[in-house]
C-alpha positions in Angstrom: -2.2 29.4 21.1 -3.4 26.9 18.2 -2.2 23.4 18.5 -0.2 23.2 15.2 1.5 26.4 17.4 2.0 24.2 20.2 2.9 21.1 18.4 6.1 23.6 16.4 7.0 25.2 19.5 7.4 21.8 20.9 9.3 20.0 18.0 11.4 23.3 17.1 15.0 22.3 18.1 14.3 18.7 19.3 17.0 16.6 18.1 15.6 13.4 16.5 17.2 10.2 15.0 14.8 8.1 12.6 15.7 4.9 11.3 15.1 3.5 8.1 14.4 7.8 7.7 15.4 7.0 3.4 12.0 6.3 2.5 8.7 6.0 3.0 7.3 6.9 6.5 10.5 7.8 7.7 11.5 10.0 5.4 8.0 11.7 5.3 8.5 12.3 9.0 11.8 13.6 8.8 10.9 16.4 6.2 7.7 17.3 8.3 10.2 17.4 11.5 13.2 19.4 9.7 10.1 22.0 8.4 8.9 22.8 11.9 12.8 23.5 13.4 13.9 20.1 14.9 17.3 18.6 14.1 17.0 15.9 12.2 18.9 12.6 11.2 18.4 9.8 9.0 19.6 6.6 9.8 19.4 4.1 6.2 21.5 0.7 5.1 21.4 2.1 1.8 22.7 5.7 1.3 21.6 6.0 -2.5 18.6 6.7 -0.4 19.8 10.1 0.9 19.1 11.8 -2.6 16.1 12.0 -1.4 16.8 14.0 2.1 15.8 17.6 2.4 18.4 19.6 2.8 19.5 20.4 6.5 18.9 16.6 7.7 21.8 14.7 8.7 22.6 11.2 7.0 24.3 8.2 8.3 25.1 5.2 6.6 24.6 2.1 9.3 23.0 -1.5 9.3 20.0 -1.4 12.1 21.0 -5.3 12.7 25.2 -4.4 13.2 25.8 -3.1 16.9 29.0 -1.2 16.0 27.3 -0.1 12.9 24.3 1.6 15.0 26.5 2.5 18.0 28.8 4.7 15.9 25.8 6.4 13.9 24.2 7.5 17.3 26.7 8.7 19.2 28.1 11.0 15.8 24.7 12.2 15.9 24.9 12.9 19.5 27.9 14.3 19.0 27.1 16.4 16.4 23.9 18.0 18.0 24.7 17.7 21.8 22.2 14.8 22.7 19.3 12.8 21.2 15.8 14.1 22.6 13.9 11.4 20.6 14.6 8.5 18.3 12.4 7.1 15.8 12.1 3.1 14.8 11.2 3.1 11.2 13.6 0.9 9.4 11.5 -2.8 8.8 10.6 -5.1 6.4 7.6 -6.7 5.5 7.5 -9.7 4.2 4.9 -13.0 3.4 5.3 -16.0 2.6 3.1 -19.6 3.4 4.4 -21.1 6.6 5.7 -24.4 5.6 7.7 -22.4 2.9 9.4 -20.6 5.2 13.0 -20.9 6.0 15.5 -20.0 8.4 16.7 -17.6 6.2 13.4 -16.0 5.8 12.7 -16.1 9.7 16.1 -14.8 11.1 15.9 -11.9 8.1 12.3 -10.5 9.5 13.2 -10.6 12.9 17.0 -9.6 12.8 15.6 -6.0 11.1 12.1 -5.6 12.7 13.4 -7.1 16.2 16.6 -6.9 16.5 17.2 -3.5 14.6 14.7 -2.2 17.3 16.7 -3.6 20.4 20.1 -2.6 19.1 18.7 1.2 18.5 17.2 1.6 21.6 20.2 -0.2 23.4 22.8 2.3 21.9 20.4 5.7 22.2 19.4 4.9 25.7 23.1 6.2 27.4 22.8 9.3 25.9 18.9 9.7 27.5 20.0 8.6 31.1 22.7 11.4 30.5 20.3 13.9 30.3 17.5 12.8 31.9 15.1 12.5 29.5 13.8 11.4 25.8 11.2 9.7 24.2 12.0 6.6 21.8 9.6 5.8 19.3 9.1 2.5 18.1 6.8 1.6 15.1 5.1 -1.8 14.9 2.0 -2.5 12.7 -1.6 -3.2 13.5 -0.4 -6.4 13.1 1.1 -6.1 16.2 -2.3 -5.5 18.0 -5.1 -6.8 16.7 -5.7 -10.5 14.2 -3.3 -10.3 11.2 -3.4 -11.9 7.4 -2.8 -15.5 6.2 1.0 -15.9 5.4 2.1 -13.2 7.5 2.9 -15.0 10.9 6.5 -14.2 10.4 5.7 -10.6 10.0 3.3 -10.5 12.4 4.4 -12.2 14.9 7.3 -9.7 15.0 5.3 -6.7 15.0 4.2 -8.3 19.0 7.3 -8.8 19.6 8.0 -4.9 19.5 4.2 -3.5 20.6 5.6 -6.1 24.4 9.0 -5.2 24.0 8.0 -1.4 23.8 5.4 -1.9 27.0 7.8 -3.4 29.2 10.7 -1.0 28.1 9.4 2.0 29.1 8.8 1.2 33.1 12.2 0.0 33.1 13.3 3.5 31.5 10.8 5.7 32.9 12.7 6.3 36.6 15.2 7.8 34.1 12.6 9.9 32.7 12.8 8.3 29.2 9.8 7.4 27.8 9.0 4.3 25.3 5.9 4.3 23.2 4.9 2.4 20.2 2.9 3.2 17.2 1.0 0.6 15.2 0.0 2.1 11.4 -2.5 0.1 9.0 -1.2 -0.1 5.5 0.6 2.4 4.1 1.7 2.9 0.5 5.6 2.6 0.5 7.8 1.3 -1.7 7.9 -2.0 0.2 3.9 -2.4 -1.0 4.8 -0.7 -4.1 7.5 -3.3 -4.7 5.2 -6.2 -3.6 2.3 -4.8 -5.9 0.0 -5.1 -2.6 -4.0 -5.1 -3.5 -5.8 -1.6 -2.6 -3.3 0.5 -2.6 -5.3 2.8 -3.5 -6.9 3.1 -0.4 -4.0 3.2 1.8 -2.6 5.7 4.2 0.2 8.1 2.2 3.4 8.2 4.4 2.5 11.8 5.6 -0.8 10.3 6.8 1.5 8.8 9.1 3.7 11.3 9.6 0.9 13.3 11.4 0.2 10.9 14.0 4.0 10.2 14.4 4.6 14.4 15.1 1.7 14.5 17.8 3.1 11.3 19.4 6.5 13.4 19.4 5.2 16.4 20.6 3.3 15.2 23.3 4.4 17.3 26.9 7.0 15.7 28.9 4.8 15.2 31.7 2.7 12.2 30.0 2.4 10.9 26.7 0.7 8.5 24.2 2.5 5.2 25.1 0.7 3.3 22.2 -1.5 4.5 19.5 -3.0 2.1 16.9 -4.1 3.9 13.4 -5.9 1.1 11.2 -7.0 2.0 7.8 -11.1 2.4 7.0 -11.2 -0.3 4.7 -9.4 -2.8 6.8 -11.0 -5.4 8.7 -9.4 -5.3 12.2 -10.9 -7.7 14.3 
């Protein structure tokens, strides 16, 4: 059998929730899962977003950062399907600014989506995982998160660590419950956060489906292990 066979018969009826799954890597991931026979749901604070969802993918409307909010998406979803096999952390913000111009305001908004957003997902899927017995939650960071960052982006940054440790320490607490944590740390990717921001070198970032790749093999990895953190810089970044 040929590993893209192994990868679809893997991922054909896993039932996967990806946040901020709107746009950009999400969204590319979601229409790469829903192509190889998983069922699929996006989770986005803005639902003019969901134009753009292949048919046969499941929307919900929720905040990452409101508890009820998140807690009623994923248990409809749950619902809906008969259990969550995986969940996906997409939904983020990137953001710079110079440090001493930085406000609370500023602060509280990178960390409540990027931070908090990841703790209240995980938090609400993880009942439905004990239930069962199993699942694998995803969580993205950055390369940020792993290796020196960029001037102006300690915020940012900074809260990228925060979810590479959170995901670590996570996943022995969950794994007697046969739930599996991993995190995955991209380098730049053109979305339309960078496209909004008019970031330099775009040109010769990763395309969201660039992402997407890694993102599938991290999902279909075999129960009995799999990657618990995989770091994807970009060739003409200087990671040191």
């Amino acid at each position: 059998m040929s590993v893209s066979d192994r990868i679809q018969q893997r991922i054909k009826g896993m039932r996967v929730l990806i946040t901020g799954g709107g746009s950009g890597i999400g969204l590319a991931t979601a229409a790469q899962l829903n192509d190889l026979g998983a069922k699929v749901a996006v989770l986005s604070n803005n639902k003019e977003e969901f134009t753009g969802v292949p048919g046969g993918i499941l929307t919900y409307e929720a905040d990452v950062r409101d508890r009820a909010q998140v807690k009623t998406a994923i248990d409809e979803f749950a619902d809906a399907v008969g259990g969550i096999d995986a969940v996906l952390n997409a939904a983020g913000v990137s953001l710079w600014k110079p440090f001493l111009e930085m406000d609370d305001v500023f602060w509280d908004l990178i960390y409540d989506v990027n931070v908090k957003g990841t703790f209240l997902i995980n938090q609400a899927v993880v009942p439905h995982m004990m239930k069962q017995g199993s699942g694998l939650i995803l969580n993205i960071a950055s390369m940020s998160g792993v290796k020196s960052g960029m001037p102006e982006a300690s915020a940012y940054a900074s809260s990228k660590w925060a979810i590479v440790g959170f995901s670590r320490n996570l996943h022995l607490e969950l794994k007697p419950h046969g739930i599996r944590v991993a995190c995955f740390c991209p380098g730049s990717t053109k979305t339309p956060l960078h496209e909004k921001a008019q970031t330099p070198d775009m040109d010769k970032m990763f395309v969201p489906d660039d992402i997407a790749d890694s993102l599938i093999f991290m999902l279909a990895a075999p129960d009995n292990g799999h990657v618990q953190l995989l770091a994807q810089p970009a060739m003409f970044e200087d990671w040191r």
